[in-house]
N, C-alpha and C positions, 0 to 999 in steps of 0.2 A: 110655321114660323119661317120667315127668310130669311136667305144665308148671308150674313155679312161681308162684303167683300172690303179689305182695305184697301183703303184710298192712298195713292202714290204721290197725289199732288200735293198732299200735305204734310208729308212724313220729314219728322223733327231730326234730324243728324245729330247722333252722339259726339263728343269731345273728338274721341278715336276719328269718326268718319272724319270730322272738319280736319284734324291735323293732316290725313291720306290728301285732299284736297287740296291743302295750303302747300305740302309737299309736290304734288303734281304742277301746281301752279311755277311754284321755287325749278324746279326741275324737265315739266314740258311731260318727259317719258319716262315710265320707269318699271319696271319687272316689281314683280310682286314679294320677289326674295328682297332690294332695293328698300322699298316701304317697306318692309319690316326690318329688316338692319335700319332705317333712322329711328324708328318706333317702338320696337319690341328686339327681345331678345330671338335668336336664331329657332327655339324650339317652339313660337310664336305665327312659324308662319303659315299654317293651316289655321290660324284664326283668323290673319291677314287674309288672306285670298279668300274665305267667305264673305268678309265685308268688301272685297271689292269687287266681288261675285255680284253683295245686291246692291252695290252705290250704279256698277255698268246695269243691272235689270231695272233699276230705276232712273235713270238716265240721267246721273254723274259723274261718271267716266266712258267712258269708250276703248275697249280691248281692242288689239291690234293683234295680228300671228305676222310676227317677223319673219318675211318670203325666205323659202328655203333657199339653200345652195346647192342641194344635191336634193335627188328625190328621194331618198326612204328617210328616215327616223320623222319628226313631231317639232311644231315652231314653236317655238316659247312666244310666250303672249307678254303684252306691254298694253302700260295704263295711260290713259291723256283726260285730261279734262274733257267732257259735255259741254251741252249748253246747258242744261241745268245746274251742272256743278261754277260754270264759268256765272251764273248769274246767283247762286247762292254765295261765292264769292264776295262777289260786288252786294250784296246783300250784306255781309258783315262788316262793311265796310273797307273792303280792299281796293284798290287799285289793279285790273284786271285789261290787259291791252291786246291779249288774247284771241282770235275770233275763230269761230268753227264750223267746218266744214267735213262732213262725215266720209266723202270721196276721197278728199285729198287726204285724210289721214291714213284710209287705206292703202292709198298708192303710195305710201311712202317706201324708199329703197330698203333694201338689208343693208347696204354701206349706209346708209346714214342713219337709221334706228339703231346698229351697233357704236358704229362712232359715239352716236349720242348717248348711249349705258356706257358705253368707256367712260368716257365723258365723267359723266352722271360719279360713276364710281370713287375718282378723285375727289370732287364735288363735296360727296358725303362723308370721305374722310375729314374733308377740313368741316364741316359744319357739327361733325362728332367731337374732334378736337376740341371744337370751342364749348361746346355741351358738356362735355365731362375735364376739363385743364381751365378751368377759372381764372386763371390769366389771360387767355384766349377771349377773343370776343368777335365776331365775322359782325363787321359795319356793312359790308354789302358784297353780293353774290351778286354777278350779270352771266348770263349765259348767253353765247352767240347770238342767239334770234332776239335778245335786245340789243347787243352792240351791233347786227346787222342793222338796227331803224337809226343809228348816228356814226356812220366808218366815219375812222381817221384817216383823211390821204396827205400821199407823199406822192415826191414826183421819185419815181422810179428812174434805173438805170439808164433806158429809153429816152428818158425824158417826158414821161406820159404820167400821168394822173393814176394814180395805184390808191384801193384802200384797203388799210390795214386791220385785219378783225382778226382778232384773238379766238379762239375756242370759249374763253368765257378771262371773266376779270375775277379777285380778287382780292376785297380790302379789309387785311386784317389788323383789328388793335391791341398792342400787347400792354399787359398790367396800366393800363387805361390813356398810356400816353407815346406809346413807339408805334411806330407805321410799318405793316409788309405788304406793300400790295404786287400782286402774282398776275400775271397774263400769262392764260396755261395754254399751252399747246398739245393737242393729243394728238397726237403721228401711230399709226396703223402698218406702218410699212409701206403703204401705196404711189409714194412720192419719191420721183426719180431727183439725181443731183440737180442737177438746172434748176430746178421748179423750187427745194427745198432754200439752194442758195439765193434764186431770188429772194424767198421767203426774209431769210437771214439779211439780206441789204434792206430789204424795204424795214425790216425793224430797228436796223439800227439809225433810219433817220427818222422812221416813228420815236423812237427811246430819245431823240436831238431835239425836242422842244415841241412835236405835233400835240403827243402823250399828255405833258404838261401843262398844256394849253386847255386840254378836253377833260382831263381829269383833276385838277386842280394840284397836283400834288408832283412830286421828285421822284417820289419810291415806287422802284420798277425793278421785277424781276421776271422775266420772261425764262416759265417753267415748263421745261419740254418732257412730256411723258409718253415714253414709246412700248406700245405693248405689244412688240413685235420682236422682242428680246435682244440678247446682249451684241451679240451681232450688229443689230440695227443698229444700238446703240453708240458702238465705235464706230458705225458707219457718218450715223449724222455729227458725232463729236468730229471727225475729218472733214466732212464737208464742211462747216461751220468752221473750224481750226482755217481750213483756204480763203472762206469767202473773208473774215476778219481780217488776214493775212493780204489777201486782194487788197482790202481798202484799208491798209496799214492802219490797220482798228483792232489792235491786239490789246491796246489800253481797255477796250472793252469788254473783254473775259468776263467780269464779275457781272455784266447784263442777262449772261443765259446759264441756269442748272439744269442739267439732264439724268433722266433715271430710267430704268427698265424696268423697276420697284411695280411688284402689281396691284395697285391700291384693292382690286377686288379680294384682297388674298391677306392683304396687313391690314393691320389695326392703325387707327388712327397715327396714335404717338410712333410707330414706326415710320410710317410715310413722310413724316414731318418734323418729327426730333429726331431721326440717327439717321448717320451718315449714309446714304444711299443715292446723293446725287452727285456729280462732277461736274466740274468747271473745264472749260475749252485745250484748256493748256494748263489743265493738272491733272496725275492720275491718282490724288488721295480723293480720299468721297471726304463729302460734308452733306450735312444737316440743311435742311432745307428752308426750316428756322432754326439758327445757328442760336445759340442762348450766348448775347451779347448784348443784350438788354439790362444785365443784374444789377 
């Protein structure tokens, strides 16, 4: 009698798999702890990682080992869409702008696959929020490598052509009719003053009418998340306190919150309802959604 082998090309993805998928897509990269915090509960995740154990053996995903920095201990692995999973996508009817290449996802840095789970971590605070707080609702999530295919420029201090990319966008709607939308910034520590305070000029004549023009819309809060601790964080609140102060743009305080809050570590409604962020030129915390909607 012969042995049946099965067949990979036609193997039907459960609910589970496609959500892992549509998450990857939403996201780009993500640890295996990551997919399971949006999906399952924490004691959930050795059931996670076998399914993405066989979505990567069947070629819809692709692991990555994020390059060491020192040579001894073990690299945590990261997930990315296939071309399988990127065409089973587009099979269900998505929109998928995606393209893949197996080299270059290998060669990707350890700065920027961490960047990216920082990232990532924020991300899925607010997309939790809006899952479990029913007044929440996320209209759209953009992550860098889409706002990379349309920058916003500004002419820089120079006088030169600058474009402005956020870490990623977000447009939230509260109890179906208030606006927050967020340009987050995630800071690592690796940005010296110069750099950071160009940064800080070129957004505030993004936030002067570029912003409004590309995104249809007023509401803007440029949300700077540094996971490089408190330190840092009064660092960049000074730099930003001079650069404002430089271009007698103090009236613009209420443009940027800052927090040192580690979204990998809080729960949603911490990250987002209670006080853990600051304003330029104040030392009370506030809310990052301030409940001033009621």
């Amino acid at each position: 009698m012969p042995t049946l082998v099965p067949n990979r090309e036609f193997r039907i993805l459960g609910s589970a798999e496609l959500s892992f998928l549509k998450s990857l897509l939403r996201y780009r990269y993500l640890s295996s702890r990551q997919v399971c915090r949006l999906h399952f509960s924490s004691g959930s995740l050795t059931y996670v990682q076998s399914k993405l154990k066989r979505l990567t053996d069947d070629g819809f995903c692709q692991r990555i080992w994020v390059p060491k920095r020192v040579p001894h201990g073990s690299s945590p692995a990261v997930y990315t869409l296939a071309r399988r999973g990127i065409n089973q996508l587009r099979d269900e009817g998505l929109e998928v702008s995606q393209r893949y290449h197996p080299s270059e996802k290998q060669a990707l840095s350890y700065l920027f696959l961490n960047h990216t789970l920082e990232l990532n971590e924020f991300l899925i605070c607010a997309e939790l929020l809006c899952r479990w707080q029913p007044e929440f609702h996320l209209a759209a999530l953009l992550h860098d490598s889409e706002l990379k295919r349309r920058p916003v420029y500004v002419v820089d201090d120079d006088g030169r052509r600058a474009a402005v990319v956020p870490d990623a966008w977000l447009n939230l709607r509260i109890q179906g009719s208030f606006q927050v939308c967020l340009a987050v910034e995630l800071d690592r520590g690796t940005e010296e003053q110069k750099k950071w305070r160009r940064k800080v000029s070129n957004l505030l004549r993004y936030a002067n009418g570029p912003y409004q023009e590309t995104f249809g819309t007023r509401s803007l809060t440029v949300a700077v998340v540094t996971t490089a601790g408190e330190k840092r964080l009064l660092e960049l609140l000074a730099w930003t306190r001079a650069e404002l102060e430089a271009k007698q743009e103090k009236s613009q305080d209420d443009l940027f919150l800052f927090t040192s809050a580690s979204p990998e570590t809080m729960n949603s409604e911490s990250m987002f309802l209670l006080p853990r962020w600051y304003r330029v030129f104040s030392e009370t915390p506030l809310a990052l959604l301030e409940n001033n909607w009621a």
